[in-house]
N, CA, C, O and CB atoms as a CASP TS submission, in Angstrom:
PFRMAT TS
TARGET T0000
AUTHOR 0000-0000-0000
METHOD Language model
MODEL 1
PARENT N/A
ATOM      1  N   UNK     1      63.424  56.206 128.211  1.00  0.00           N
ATOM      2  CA  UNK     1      62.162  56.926 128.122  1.00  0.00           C
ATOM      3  C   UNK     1      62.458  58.409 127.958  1.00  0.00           C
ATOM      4  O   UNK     1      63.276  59.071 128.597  1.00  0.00           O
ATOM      5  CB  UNK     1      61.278  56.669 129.376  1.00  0.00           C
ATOM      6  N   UNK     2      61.676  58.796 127.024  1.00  0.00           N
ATOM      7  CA  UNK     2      62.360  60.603 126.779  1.00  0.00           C
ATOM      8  C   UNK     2      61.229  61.029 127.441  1.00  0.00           C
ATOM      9  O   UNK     2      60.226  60.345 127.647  1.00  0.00           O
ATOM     10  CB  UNK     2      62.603  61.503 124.921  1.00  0.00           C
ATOM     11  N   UNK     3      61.513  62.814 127.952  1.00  0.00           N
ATOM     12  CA  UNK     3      60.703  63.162 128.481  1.00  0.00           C
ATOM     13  C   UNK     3      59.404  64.146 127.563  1.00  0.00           C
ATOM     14  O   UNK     3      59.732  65.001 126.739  1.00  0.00           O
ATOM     15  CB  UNK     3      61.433  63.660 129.479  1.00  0.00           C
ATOM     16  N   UNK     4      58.223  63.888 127.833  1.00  0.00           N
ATOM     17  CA  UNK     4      57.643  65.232 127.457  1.00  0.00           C
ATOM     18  C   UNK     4      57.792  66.484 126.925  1.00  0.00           C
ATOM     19  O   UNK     4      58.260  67.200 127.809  1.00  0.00           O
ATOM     20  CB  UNK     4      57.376  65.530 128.070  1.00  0.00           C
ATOM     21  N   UNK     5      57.694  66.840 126.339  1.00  0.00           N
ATOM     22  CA  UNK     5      57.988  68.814 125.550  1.00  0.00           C
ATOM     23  C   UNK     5      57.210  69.563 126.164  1.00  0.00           C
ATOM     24  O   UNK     5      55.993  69.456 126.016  1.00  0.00           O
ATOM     25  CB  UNK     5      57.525  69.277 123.746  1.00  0.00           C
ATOM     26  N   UNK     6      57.549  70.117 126.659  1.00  0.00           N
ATOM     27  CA  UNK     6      56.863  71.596 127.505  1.00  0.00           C
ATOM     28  C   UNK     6      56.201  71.882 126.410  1.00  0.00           C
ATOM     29  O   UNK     6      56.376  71.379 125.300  1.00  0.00           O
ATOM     30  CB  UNK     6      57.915  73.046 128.122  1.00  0.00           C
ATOM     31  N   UNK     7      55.422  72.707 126.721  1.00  0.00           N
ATOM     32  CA  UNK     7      54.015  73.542 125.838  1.00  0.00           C
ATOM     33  C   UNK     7      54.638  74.500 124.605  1.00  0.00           C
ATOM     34  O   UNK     7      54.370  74.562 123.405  1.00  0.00           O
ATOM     35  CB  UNK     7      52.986  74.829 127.091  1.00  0.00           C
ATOM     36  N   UNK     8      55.778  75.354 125.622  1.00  0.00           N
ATOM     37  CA  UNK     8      56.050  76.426 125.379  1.00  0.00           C
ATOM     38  C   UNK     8      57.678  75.979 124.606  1.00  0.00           C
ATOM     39  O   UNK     8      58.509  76.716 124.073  1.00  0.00           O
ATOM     40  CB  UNK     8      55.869  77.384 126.748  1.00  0.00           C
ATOM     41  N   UNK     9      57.682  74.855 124.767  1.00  0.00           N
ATOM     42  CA  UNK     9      59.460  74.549 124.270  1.00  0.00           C
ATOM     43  C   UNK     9      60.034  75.215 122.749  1.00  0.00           C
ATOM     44  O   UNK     9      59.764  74.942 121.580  1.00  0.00           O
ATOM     45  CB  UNK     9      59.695  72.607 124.018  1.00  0.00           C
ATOM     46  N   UNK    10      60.739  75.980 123.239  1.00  0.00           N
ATOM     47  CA  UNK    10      61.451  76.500 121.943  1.00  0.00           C
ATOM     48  C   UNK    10      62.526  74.895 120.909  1.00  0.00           C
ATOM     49  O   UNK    10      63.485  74.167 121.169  1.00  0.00           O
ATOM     50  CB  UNK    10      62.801  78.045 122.758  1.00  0.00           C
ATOM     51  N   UNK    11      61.539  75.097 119.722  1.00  0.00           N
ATOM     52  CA  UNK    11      62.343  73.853 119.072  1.00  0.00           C
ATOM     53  C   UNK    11      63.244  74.085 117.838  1.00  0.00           C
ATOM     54  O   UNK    11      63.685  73.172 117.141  1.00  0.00           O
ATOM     55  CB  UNK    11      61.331  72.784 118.608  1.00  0.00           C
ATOM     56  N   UNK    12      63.487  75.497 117.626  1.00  0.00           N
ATOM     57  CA  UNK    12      64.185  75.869 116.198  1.00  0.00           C
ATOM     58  C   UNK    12      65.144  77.227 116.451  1.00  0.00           C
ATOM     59  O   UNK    12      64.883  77.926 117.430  1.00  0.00           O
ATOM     60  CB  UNK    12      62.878  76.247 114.905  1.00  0.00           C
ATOM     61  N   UNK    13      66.145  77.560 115.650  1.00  0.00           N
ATOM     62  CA  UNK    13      67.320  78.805 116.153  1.00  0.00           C
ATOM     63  C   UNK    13      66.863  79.409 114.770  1.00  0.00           C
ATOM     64  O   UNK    13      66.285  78.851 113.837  1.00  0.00           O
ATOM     65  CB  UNK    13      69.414  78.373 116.442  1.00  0.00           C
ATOM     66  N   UNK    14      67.220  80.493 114.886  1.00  0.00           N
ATOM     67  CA  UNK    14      67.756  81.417 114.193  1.00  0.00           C
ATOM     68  C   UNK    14      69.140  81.827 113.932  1.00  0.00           C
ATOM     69  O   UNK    14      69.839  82.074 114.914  1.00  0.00           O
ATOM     70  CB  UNK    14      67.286  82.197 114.557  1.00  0.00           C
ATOM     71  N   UNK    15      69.560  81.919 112.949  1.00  0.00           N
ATOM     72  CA  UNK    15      71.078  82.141 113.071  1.00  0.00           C
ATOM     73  C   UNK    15      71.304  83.132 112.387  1.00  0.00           C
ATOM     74  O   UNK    15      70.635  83.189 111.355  1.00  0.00           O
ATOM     75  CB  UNK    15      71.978  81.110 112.663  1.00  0.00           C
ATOM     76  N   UNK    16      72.225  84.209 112.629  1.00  0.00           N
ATOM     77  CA  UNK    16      72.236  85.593 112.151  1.00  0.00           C
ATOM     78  C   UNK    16      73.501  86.338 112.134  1.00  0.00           C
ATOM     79  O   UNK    16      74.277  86.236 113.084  1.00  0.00           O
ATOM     80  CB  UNK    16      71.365  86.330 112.903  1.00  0.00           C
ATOM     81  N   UNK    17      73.755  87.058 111.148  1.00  0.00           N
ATOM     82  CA  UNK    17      75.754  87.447 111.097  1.00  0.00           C
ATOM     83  C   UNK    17      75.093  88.710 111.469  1.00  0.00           C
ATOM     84  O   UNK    17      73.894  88.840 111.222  1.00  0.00           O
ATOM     85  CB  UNK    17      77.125  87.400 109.246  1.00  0.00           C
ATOM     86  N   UNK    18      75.828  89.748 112.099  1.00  0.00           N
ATOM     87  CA  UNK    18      75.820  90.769 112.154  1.00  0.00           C
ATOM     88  C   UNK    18      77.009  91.380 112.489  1.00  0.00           C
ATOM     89  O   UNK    18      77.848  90.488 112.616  1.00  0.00           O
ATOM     90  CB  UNK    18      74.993  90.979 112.714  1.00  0.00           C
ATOM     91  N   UNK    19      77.526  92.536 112.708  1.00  0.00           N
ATOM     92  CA  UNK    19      78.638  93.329 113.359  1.00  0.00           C
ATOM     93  C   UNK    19      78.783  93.133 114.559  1.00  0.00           C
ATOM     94  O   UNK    19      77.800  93.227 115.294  1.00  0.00           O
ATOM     95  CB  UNK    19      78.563  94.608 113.275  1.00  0.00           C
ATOM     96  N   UNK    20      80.346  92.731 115.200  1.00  0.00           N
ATOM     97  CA  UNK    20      80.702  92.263 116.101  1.00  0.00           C
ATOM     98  C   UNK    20      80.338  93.220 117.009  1.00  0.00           C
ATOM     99  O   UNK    20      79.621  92.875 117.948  1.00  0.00           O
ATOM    100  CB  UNK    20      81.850  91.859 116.023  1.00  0.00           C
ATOM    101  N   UNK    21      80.596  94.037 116.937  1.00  0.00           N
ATOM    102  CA  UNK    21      80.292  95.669 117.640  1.00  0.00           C
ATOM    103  C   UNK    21      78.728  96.015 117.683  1.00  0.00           C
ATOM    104  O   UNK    21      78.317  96.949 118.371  1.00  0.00           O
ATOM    105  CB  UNK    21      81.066  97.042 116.590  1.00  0.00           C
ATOM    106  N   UNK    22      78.122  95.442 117.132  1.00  0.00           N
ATOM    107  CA  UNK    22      76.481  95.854 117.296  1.00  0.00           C
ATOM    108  C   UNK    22      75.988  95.099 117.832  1.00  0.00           C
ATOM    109  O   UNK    22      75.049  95.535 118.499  1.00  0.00           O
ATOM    110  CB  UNK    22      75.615  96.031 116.260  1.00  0.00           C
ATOM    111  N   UNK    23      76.199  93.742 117.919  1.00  0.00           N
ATOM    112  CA  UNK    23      76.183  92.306 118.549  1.00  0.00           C
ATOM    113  C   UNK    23      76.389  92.859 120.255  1.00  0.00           C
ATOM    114  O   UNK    23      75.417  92.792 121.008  1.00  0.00           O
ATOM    115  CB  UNK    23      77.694  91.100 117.818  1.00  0.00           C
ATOM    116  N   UNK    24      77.834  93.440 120.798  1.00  0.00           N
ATOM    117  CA  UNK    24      78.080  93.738 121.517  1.00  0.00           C
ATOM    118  C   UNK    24      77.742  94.904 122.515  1.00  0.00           C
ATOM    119  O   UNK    24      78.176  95.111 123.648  1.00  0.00           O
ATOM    120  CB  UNK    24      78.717  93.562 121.161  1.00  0.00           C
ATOM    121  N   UNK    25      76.816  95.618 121.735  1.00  0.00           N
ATOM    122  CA  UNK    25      76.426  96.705 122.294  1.00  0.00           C
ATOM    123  C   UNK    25      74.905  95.738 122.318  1.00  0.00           C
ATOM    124  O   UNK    25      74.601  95.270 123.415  1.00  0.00           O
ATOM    125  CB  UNK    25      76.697  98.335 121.417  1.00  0.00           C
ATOM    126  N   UNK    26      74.462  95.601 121.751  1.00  0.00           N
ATOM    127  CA  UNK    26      73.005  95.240 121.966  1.00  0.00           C
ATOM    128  C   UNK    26      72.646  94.223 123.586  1.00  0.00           C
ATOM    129  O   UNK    26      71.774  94.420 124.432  1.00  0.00           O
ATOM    130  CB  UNK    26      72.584  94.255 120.424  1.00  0.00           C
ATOM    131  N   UNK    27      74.047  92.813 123.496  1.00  0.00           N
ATOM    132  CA  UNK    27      74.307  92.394 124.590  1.00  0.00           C
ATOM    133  C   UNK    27      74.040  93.195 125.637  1.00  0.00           C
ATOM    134  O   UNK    27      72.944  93.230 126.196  1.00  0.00           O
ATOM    135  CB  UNK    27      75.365  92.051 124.590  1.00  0.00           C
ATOM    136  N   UNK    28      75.396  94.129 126.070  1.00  0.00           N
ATOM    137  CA  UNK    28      75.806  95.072 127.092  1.00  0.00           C
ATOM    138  C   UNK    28      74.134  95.442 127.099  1.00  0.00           C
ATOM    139  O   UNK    28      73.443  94.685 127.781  1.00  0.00           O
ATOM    140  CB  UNK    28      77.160  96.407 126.662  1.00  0.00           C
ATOM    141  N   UNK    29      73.615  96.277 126.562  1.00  0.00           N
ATOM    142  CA  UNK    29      72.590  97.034 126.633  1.00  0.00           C
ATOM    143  C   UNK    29      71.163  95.970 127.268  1.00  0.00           C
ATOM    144  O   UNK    29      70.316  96.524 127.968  1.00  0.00           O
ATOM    145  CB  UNK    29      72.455  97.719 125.065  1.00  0.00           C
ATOM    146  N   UNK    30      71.078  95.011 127.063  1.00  0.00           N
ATOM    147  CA  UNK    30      70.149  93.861 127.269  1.00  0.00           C
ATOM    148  C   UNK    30      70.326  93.762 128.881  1.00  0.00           C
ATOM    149  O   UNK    30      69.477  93.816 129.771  1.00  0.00           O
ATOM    150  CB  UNK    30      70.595  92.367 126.343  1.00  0.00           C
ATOM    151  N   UNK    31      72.057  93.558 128.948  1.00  0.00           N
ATOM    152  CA  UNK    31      72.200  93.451 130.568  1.00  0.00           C
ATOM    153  C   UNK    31      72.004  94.556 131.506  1.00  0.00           C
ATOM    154  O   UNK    31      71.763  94.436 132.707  1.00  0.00           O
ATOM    155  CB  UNK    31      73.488  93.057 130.901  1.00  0.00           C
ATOM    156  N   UNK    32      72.136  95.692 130.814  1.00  0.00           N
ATOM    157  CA  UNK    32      72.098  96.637 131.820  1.00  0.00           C
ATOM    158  C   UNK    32      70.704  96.786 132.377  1.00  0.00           C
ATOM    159  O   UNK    32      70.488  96.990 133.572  1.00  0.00           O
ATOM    160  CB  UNK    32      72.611  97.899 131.327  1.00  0.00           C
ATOM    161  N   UNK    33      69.484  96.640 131.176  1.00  0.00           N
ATOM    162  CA  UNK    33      68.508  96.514 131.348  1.00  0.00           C
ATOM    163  C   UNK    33      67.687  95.448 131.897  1.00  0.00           C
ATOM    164  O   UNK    33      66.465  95.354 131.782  1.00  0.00           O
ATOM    165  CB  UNK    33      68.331  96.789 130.605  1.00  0.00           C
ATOM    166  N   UNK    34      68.669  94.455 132.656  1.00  0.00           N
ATOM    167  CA  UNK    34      68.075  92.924 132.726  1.00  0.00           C
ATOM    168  C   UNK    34      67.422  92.471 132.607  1.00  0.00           C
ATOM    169  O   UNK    34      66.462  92.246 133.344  1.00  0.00           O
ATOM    170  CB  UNK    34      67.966  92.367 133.257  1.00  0.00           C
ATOM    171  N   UNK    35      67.816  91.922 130.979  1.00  0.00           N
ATOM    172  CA  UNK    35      66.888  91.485 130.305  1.00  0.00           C
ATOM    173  C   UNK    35      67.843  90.495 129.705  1.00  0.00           C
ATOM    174  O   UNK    35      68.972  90.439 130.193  1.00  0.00           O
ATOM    175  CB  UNK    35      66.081  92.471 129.467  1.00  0.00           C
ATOM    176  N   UNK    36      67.438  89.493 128.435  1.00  0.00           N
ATOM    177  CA  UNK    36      68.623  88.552 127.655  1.00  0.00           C
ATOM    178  C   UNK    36      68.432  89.451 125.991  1.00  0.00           C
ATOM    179  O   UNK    36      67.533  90.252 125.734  1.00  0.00           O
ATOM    180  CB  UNK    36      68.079  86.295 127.596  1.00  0.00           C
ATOM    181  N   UNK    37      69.357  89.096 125.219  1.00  0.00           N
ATOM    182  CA  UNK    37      69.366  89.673 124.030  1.00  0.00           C
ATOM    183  C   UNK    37      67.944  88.343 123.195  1.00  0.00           C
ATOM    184  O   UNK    37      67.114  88.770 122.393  1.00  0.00           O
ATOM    185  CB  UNK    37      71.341  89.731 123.336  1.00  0.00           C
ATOM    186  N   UNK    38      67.973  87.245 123.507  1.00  0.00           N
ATOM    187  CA  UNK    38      67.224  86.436 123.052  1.00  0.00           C
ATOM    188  C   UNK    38      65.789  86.954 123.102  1.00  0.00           C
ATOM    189  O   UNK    38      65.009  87.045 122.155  1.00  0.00           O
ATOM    190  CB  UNK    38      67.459  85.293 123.668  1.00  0.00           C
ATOM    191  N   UNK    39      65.567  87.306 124.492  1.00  0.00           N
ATOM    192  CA  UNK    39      64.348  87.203 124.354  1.00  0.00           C
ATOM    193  C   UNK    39      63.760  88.386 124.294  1.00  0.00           C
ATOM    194  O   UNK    39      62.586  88.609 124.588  1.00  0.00           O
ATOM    195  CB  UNK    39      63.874  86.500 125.183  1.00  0.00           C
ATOM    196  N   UNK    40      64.913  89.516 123.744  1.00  0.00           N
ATOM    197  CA  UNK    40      64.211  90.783 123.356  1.00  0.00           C
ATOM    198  C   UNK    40      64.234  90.261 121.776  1.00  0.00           C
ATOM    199  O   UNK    40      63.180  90.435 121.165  1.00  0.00           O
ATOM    200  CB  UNK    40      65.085  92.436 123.794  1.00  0.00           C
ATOM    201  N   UNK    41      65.162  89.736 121.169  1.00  0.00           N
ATOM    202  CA  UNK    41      64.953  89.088 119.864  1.00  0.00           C
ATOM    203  C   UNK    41      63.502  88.779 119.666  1.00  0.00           C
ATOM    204  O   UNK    41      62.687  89.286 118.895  1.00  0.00           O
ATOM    205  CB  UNK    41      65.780  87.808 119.740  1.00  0.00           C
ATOM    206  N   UNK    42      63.362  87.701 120.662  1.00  0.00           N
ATOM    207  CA  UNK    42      61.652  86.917 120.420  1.00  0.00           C
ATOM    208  C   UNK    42      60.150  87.932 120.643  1.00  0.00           C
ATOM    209  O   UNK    42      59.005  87.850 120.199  1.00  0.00           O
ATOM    210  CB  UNK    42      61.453  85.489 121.860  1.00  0.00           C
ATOM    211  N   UNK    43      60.827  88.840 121.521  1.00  0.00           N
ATOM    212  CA  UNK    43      59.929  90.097 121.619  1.00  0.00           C
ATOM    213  C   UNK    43      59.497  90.887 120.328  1.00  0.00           C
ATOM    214  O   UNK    43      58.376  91.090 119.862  1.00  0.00           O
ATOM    215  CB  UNK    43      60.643  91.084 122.470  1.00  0.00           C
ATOM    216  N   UNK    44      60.680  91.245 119.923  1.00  0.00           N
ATOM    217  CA  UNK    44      60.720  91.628 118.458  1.00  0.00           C
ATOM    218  C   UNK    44      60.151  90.736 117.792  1.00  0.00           C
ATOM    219  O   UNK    44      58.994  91.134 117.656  1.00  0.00           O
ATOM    220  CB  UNK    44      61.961  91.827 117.880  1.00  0.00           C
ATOM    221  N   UNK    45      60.293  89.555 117.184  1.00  0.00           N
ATOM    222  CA  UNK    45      59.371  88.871 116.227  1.00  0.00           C
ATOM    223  C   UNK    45      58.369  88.911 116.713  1.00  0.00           C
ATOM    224  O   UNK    45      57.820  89.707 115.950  1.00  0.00           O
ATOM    225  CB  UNK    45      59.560  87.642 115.842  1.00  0.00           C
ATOM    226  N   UNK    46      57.526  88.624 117.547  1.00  0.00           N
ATOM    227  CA  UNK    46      56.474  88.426 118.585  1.00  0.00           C
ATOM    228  C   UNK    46      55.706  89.600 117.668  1.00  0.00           C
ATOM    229  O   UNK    46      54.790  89.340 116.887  1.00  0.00           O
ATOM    230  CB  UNK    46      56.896  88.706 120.478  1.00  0.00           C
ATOM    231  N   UNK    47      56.245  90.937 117.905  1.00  0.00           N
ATOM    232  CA  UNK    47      55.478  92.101 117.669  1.00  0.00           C
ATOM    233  C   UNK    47      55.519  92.330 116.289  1.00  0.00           C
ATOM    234  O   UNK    47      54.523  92.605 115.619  1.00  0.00           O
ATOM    235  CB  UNK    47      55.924  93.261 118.412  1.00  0.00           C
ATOM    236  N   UNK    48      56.823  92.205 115.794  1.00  0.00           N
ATOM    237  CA  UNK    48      56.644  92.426 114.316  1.00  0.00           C
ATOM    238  C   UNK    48      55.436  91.423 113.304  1.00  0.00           C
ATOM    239  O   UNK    48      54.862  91.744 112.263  1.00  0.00           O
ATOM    240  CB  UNK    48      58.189  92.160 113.764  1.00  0.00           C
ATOM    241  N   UNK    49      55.365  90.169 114.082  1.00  0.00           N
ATOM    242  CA  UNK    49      54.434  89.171 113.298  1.00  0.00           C
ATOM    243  C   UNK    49      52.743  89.642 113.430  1.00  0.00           C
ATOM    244  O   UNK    49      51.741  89.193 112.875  1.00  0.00           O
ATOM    245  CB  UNK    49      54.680  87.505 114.019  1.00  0.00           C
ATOM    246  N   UNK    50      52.948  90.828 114.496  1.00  0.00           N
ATOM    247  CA  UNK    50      51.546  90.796 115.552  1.00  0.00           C
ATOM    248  C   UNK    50      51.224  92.031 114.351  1.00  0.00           C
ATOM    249  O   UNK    50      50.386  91.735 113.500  1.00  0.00           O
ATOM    250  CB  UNK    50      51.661  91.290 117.816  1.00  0.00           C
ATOM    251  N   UNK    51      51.701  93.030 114.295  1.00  0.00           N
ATOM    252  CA  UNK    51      51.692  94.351 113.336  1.00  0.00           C
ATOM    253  C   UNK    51      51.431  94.071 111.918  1.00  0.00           C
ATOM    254  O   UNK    51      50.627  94.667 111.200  1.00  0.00           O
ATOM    255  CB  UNK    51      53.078  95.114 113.354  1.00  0.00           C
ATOM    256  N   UNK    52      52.168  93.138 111.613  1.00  0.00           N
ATOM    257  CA  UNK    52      52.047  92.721 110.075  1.00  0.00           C
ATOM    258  C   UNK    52      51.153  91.232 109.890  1.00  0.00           C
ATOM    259  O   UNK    52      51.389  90.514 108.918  1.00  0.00           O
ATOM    260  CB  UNK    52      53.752  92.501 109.415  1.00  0.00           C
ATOM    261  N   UNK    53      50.592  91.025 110.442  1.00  0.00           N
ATOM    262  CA  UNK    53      49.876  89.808 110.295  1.00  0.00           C
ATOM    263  C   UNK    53      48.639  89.780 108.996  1.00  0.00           C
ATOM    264  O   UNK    53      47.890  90.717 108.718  1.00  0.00           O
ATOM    265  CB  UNK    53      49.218  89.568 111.780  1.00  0.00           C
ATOM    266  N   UNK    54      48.677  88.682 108.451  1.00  0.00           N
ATOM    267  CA  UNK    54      47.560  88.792 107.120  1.00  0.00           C
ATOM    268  C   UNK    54      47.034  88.062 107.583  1.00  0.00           C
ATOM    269  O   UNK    54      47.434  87.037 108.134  1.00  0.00           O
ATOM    270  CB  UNK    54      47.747  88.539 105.606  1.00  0.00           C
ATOM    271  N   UNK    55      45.648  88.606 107.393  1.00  0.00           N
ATOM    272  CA  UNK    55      44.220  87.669 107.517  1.00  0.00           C
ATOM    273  C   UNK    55      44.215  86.299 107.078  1.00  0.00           C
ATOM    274  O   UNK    55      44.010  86.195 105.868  1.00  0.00           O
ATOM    275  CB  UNK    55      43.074  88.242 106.688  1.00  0.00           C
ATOM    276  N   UNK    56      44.402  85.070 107.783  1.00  0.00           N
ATOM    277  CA  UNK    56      43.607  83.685 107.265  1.00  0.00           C
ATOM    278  C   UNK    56      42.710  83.314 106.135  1.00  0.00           C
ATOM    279  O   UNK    56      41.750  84.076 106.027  1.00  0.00           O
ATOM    280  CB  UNK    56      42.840  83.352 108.134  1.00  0.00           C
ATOM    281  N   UNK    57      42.771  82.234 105.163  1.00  0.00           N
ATOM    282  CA  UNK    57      42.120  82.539 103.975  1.00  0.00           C
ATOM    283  C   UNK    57      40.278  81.808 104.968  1.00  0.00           C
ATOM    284  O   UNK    57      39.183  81.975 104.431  1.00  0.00           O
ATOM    285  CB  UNK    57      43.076  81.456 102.158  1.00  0.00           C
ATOM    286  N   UNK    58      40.434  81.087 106.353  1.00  0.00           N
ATOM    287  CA  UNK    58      39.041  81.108 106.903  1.00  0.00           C
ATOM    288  C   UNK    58      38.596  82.772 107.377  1.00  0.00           C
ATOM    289  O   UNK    58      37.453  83.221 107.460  1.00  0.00           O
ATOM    290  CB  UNK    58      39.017  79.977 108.304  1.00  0.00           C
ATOM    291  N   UNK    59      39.508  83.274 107.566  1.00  0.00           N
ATOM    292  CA  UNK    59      39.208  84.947 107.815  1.00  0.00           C
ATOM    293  C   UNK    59      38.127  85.320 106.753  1.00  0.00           C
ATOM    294  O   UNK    59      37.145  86.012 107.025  1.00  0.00           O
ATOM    295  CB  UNK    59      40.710  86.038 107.540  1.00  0.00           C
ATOM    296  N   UNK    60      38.387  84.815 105.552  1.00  0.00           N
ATOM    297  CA  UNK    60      37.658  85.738 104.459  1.00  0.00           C
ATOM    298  C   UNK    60      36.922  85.393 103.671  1.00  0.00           C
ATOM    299  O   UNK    60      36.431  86.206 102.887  1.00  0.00           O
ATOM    300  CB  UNK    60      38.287  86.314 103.722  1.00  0.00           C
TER
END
């Protein structure tokens, strides 16, 4: 029997190359601030989708 999916269940990754060194500072910087690098990631999309969002074609 499998269980249920939470509401909120994250079901998909993102995968992303960047500089090992920017990667690493962003980390460090996440922790100092305790926080995770993920979910300042998801913060970021969160807001960027919220700022740039286009009207629904029922919008119009």
């Amino acid at each position: 029997m499998s269980k249920p999916k939470k509401k909120n269940q994250k079901d998909s990754q993102l995968v992303m190359r960047l500089p090992k060194g920017e990667r690493d500072a962003f980390v460090s910087l996440c922790k100092d601030l305790d926080t995770s690098a993920a979910r300042e990631i998801r913060r970021f999309i969160r807001q960027f989708l919220s700022e740039h969002e286009q009207p629904s074609e029922k919008d119009t």
